[in-house]
C-alpha positions as CSV (number, residue, x, y, z in Angstrom):
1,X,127.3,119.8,-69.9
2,X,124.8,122.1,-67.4
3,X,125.0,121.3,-63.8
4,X,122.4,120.1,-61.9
5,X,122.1,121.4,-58.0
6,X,119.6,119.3,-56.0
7,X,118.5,119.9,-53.1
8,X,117.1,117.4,-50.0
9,X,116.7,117.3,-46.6
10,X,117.7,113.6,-46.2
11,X,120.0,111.5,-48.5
12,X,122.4,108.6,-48.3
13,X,124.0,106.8,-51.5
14,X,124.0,110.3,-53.5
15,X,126.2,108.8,-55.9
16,X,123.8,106.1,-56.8
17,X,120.8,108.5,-56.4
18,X,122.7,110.4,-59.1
19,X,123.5,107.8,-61.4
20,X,120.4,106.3,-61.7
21,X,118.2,109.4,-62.1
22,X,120.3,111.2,-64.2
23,X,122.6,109.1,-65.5
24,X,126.0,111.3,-63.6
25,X,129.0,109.7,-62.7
26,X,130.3,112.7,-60.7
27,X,128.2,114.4,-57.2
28,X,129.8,116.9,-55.5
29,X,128.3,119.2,-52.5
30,X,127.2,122.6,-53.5
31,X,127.7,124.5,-51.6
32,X,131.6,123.0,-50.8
33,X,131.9,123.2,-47.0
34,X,135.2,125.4,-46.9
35,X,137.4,125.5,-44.0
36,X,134.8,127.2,-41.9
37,X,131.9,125.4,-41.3
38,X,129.8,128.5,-40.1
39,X,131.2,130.1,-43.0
40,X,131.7,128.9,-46.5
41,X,130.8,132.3,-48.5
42,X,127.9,130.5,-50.0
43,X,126.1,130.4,-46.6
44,X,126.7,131.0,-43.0
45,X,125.3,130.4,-39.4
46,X,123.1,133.3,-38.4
47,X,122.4,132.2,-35.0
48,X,119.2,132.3,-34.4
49,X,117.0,129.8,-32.1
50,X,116.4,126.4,-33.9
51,X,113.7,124.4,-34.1
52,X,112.5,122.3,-30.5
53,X,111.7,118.9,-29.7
54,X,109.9,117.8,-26.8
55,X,109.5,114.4,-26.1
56,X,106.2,113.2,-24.3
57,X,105.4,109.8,-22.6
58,X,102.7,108.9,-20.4
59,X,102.2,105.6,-18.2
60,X,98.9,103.7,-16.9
61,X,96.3,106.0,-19.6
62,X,95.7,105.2,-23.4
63,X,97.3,107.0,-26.0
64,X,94.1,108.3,-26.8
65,X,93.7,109.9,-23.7
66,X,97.3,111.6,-23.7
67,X,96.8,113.0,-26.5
68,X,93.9,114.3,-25.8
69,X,95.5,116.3,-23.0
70,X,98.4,117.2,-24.8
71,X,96.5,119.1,-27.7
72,X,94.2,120.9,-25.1
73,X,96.9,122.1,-22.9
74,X,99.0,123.5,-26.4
75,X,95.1,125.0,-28.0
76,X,94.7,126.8,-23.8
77,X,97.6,127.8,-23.7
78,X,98.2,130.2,-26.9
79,X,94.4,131.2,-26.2
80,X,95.6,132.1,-22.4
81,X,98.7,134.1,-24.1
82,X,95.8,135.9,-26.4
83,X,94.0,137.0,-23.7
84,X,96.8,138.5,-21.8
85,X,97.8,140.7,-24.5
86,X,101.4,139.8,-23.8
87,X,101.9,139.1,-27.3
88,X,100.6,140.2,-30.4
89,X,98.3,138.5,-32.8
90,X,101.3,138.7,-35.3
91,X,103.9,136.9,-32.6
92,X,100.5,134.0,-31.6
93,X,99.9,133.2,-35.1
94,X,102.6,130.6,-36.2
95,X,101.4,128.7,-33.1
96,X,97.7,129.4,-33.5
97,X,97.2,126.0,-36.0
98,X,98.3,122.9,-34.4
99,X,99.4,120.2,-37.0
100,X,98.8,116.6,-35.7
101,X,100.4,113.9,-37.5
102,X,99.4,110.4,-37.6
103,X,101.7,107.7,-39.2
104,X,98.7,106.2,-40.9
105,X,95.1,106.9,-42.2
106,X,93.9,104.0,-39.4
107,X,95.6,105.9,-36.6
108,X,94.0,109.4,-37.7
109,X,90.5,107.9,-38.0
110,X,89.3,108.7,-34.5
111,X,91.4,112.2,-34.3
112,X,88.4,114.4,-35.3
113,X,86.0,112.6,-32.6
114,X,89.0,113.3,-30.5
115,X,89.2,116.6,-30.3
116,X,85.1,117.3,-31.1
117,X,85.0,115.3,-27.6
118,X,88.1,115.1,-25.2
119,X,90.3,118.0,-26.8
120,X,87.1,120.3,-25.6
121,X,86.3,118.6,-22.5
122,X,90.4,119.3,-21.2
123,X,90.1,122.6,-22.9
124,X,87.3,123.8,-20.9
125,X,88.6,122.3,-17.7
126,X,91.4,124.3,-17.9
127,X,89.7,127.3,-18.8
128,X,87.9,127.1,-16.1
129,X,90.7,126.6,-13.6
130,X,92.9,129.6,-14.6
131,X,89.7,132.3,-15.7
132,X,86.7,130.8,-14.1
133,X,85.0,132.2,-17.2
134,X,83.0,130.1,-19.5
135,X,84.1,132.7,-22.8
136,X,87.7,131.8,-21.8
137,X,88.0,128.7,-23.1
138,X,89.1,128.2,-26.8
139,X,87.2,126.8,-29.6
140,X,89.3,124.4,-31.5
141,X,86.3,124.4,-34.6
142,X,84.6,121.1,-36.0
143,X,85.3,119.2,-39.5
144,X,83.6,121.9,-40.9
145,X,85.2,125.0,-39.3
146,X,88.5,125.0,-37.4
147,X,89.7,121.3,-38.0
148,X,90.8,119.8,-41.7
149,X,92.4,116.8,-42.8
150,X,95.4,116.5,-45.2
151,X,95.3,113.1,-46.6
152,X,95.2,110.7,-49.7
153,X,91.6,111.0,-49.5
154,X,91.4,114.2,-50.2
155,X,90.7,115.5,-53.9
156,X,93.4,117.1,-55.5
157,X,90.8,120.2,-55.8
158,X,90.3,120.0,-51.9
159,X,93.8,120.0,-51.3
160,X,94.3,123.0,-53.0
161,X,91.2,124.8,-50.7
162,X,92.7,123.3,-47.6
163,X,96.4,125.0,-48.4
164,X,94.5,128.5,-49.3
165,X,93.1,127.9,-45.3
166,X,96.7,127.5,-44.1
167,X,97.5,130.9,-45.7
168,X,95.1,132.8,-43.2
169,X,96.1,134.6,-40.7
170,X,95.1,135.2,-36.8
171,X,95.4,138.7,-37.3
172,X,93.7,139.1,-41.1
173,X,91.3,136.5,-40.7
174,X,90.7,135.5,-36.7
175,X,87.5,133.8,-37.5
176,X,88.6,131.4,-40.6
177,X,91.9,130.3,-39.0
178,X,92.4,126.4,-39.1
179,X,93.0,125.6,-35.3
180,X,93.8,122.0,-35.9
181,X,95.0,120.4,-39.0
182,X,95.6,116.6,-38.7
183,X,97.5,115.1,-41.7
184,X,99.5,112.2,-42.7
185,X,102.8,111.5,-45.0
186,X,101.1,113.8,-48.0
187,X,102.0,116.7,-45.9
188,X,106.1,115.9,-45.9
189,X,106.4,116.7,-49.9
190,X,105.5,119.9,-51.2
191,X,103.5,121.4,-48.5
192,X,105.4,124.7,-47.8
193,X,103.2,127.2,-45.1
194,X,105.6,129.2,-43.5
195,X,103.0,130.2,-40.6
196,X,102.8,126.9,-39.6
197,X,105.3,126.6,-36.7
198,X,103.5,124.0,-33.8
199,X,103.3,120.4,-34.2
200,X,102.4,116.9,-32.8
201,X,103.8,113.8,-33.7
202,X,101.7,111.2,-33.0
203,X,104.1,108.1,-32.6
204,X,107.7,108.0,-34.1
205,X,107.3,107.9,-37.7
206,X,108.5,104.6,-39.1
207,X,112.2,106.1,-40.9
208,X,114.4,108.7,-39.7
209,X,113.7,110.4,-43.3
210,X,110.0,110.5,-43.0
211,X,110.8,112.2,-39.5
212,X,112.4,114.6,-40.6
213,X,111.2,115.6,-43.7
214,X,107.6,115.9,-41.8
215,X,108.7,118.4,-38.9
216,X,110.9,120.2,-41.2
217,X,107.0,121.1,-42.8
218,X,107.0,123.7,-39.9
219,X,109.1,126.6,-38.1
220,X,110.4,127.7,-41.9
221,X,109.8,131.2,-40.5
222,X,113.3,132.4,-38.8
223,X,110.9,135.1,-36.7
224,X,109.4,132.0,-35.3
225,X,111.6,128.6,-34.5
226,X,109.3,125.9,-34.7
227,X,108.0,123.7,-31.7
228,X,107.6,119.9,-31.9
229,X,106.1,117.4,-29.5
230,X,106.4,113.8,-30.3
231,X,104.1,111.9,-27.8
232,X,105.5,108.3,-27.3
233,X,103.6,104.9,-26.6
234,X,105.4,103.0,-23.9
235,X,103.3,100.2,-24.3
236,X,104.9,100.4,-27.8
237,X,109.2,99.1,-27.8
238,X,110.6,101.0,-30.9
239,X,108.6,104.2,-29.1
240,X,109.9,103.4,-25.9
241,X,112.8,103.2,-27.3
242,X,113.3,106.4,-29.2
243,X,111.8,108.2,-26.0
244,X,114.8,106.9,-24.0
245,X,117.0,107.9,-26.6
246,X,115.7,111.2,-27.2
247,X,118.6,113.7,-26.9
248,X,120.9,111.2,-28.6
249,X,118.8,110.5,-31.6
250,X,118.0,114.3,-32.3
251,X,121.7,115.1,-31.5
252,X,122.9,112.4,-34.6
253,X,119.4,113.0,-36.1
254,X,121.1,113.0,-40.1
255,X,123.3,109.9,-39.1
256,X,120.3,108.0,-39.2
257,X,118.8,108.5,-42.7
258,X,117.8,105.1,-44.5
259,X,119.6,105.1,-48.0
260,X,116.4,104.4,-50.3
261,X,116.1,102.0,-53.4
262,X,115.8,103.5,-56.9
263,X,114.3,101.4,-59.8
264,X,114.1,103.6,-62.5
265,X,113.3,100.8,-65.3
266,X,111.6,98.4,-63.2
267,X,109.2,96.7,-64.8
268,X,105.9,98.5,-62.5
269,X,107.9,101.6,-62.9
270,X,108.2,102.2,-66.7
271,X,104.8,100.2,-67.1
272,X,103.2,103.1,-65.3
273,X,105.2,106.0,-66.7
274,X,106.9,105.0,-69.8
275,X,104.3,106.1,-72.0
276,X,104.0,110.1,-70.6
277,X,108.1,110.4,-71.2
278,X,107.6,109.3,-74.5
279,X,104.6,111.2,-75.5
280,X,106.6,114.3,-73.7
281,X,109.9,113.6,-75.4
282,X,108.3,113.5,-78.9
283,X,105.8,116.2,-78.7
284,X,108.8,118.9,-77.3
285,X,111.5,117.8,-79.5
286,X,109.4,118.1,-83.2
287,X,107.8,121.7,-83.8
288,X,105.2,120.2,-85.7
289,X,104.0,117.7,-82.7
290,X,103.4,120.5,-80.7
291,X,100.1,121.6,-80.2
292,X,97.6,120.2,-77.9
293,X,95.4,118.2,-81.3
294,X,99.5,117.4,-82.6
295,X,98.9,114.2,-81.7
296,X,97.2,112.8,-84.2
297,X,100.1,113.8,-86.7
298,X,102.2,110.9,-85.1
299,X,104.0,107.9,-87.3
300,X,106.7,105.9,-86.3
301,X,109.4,107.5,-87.8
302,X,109.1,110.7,-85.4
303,X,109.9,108.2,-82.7
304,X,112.5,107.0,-83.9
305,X,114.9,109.8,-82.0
306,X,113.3,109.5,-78.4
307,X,113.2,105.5,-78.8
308,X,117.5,105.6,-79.5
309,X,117.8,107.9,-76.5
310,X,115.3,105.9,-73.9
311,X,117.1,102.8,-75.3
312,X,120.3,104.2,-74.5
313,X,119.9,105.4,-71.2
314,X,118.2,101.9,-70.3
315,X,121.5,100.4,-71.2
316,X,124.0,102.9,-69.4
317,X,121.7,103.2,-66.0
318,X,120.8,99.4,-65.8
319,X,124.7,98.7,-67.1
320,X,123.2,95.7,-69.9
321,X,123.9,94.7,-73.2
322,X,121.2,94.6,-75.9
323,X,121.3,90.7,-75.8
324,X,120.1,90.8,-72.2
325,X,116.4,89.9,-71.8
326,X,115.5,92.7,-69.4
327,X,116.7,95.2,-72.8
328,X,114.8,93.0,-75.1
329,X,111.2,93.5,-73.0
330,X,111.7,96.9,-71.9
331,X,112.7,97.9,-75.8
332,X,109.0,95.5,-77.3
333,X,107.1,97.7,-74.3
334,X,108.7,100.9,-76.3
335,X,108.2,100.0,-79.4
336,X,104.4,98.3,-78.7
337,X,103.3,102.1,-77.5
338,X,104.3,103.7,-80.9
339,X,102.7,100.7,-82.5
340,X,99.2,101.6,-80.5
341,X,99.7,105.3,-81.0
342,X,99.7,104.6,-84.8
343,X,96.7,102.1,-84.8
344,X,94.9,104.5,-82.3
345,X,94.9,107.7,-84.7
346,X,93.7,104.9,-87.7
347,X,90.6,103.7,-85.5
348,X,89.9,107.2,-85.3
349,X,89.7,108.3,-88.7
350,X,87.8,105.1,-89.9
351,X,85.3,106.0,-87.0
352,X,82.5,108.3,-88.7
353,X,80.6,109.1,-85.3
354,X,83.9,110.5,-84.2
355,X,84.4,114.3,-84.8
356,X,87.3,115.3,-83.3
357,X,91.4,114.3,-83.9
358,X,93.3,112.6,-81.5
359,X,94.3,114.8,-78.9
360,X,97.7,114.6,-76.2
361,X,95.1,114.9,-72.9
362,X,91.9,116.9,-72.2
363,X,92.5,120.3,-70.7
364,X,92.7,120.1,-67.1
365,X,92.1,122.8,-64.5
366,X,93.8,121.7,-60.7
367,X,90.8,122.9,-58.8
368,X,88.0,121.7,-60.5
369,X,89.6,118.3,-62.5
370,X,89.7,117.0,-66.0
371,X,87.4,119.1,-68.3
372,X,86.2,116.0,-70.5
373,X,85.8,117.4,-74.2
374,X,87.6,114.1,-76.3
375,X,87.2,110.6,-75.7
376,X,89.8,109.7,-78.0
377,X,92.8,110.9,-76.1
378,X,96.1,109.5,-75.4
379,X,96.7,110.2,-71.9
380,X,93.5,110.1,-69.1
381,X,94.2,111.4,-65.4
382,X,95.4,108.3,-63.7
383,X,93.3,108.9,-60.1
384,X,89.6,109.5,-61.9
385,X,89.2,106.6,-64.0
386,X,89.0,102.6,-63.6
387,X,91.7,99.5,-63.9
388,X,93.7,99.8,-67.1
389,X,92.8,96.7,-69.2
390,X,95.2,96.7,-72.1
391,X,98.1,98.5,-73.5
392,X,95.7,100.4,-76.1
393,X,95.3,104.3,-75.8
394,X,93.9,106.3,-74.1
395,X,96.1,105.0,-70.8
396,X,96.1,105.9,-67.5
397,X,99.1,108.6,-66.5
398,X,100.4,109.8,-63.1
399,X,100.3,113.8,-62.4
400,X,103.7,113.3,-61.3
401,X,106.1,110.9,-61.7
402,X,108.0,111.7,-58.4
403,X,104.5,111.1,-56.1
404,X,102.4,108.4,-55.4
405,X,99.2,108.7,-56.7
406,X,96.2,109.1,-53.9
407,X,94.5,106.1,-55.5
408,X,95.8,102.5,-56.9
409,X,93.4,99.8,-57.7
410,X,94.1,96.5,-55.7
411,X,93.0,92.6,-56.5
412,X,93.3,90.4,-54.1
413,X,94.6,86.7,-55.6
């Protein structure tokens, strides 16, 4: 049987992790820690500087108004290393971009008025105090030059822009660095810049994972160890808290990662992505289901193979018997999509008006979106389109079944 290395930043409950995703009884850690644990062949401590955390308080001001101060006197002070020509623009540039973080869209609503209004105002007093020169001062940008956002509401195709910013340099491209780039939880999965090496927490983050994970997003760059500055509320007790606590929480930092929940064949899990796995599992195990217009080749019997094996792991992850009620719905949902896939191709073909087969999905290019040639496909991108009204094709699909998508649709009963 092949191995399966994983590897995360934060985990507890591996074993069950393990078991429920892939269906392993064994976990082991790769690589084994050896007697030595600076040195276990596999990997070793190289000692160089690690990453730094700076707590930040503040009493009788708002939180608006410290953090204000804070990103001016971080945006200054790399322009006042500049302009000393102490350091090169190659040694400035993984602290050139400040990433704010906010803990919610609501708290990062006011950042870019923020910065367009206090940030410069600080920014220019201290210019003014060290140079006495009115060119001295730095220019963190606006919205539309010098500042982005890296949240849910952002396009898939504007995310995509905003990471090809990230990947400018201050010494390629001085005039179309990003000074400031606020973002929220999006930026803790997948968002690997290994420039970015300065960063402002904005509150302590509500886990110990999604703390982690979102300052481990900078200092990936052993030339330059990261810098984090987590400014705490102390009208706020959990941030009071933590700030009290500050060396001992980062000194037992892993100890304190939540063990999450898995529910693989929950009934809102498999109801969203059930259908893709067993589109996926039918079109790459039968050479003839292949192709992109393959679809419309589909009866039940090609389904039967997937349908024993889904059923199957059903039984061994959610450890039930076929009698059990939660088998008997989850294997009618199974056998209800093959039913539709069948009657979908026949509406089709009985359709004169229509001219094309039924097709897997429409092509789809990541910076531009779904090229919409075929109404009559199975799959339809799951963010672009409105509230799924029935079981019938063509259904709603996630990009990913690991993310959350940017949009769900919400009624309020």
């Amino acid at each position: 049987m092949p191995k399966v290395i994983a590897s995360t930043a934060t985990i507890k409950a591996a074993q069950v992790q393990v078991s429920k995703i892939f269906n392993r009884s064994k976990t082991v850690i790769f690589p084994p820690p050896g007697i030595d644990g600076k040195d276990s062949f596999f990997s070793w401590e190289t000692g160089n500087k690690g990453k730094m955390f700076v707590g930040v308080s503040f009493s009788q001001k708002s939180g608006k108004f410290a953090l204000g101060k804070l990103y001016a006197a971080l945006l200054q002070r790399m322009q006042n290393i500049r302009l000393s020509k102490r350091r090169s623009d190659e040694e400035i540039d993984p602290y050139w971009t400040l990433v704010g973080y906010y803990n919610s869209t609501r708290e990062l609503g006011g950042a870019n008025r923020l910065v367009e209004d206090d940030v410069v105002k600080n920014i220019d007093t201290l210019a003014d105090a060290i140079y006495d020169k009115p060119d001295s001062a730095r220019d963190p940008g606006s919205p539309e030059r010098g500042i982005d956002e890296l949240t849910a509401r952002k396009t898939q195709r504007e995310i995509n822009v905003i990471r090809d910013k990230l990947e400018r340099t201050l010494y390629n491209s001085p005039d179309d660095v990003i000074s400031i780039l606020l973002a929220t939880k999006m930026i803790s999965i997948g968002i690997d810049i290994p420039r970015l090496s300065l960063m402002v927490v904005n509150g302590q983050p509500k886990t110990a994972t999604e703390y982690i994970q979102v300052t481990g997003r900078i200092g990936r760059d052993k030339k330059a160890p990261g810098i984090v500055f987590v400014l705490f509320n102390p009208y706020k007790p959990r941030d009071l808290s933590h700030y009290q606590n500050f060396n001992g929480f980062h000194s037992t930092m892993q100890k304190h990662v939540e063990p999450l929940s898995l529910t693989p064949f929950s009934i809102p899990a498999y109801t969203r992505g059930l259908h893709a796995v067993l589109i996926a599992m039918i079109r790459l195990t039968d050479k003839y289901m292949s192709g992109k217009k393959d679809a419309d080749k589909f009866e039940m019997k090609l389904g039967k193979d997937a349908t024993e094996f889904i059923l199957s792991r059903f039984k061994s992850v959610e450890k039930v018997n076929e009698d059990s009620t939660s088998y008997k719905d989850f294997k009618i949902k199974l056998m209800t999509l093959q039913e539709q896939w069948e009657k979908f191709i026949k509406d089709t073909d009985d359709d004169p008006d229509l001219h094309e087969d039924v097709w897997y999905n429409n092509p789809y290019d990541p910076y531009h979106g779904e090229e919409t040639k075929n109404k009559r496909v199975l799959m339809i991108e799951f963010a672009q389109h409105g509230e799924q009204k029935s079981d019938s094709y063509p259904l709603r699909t996630p990009e990913s079944l690991r993310d959350v998508e940017q949009q769900l649709k919400m009624r309020y009963v």
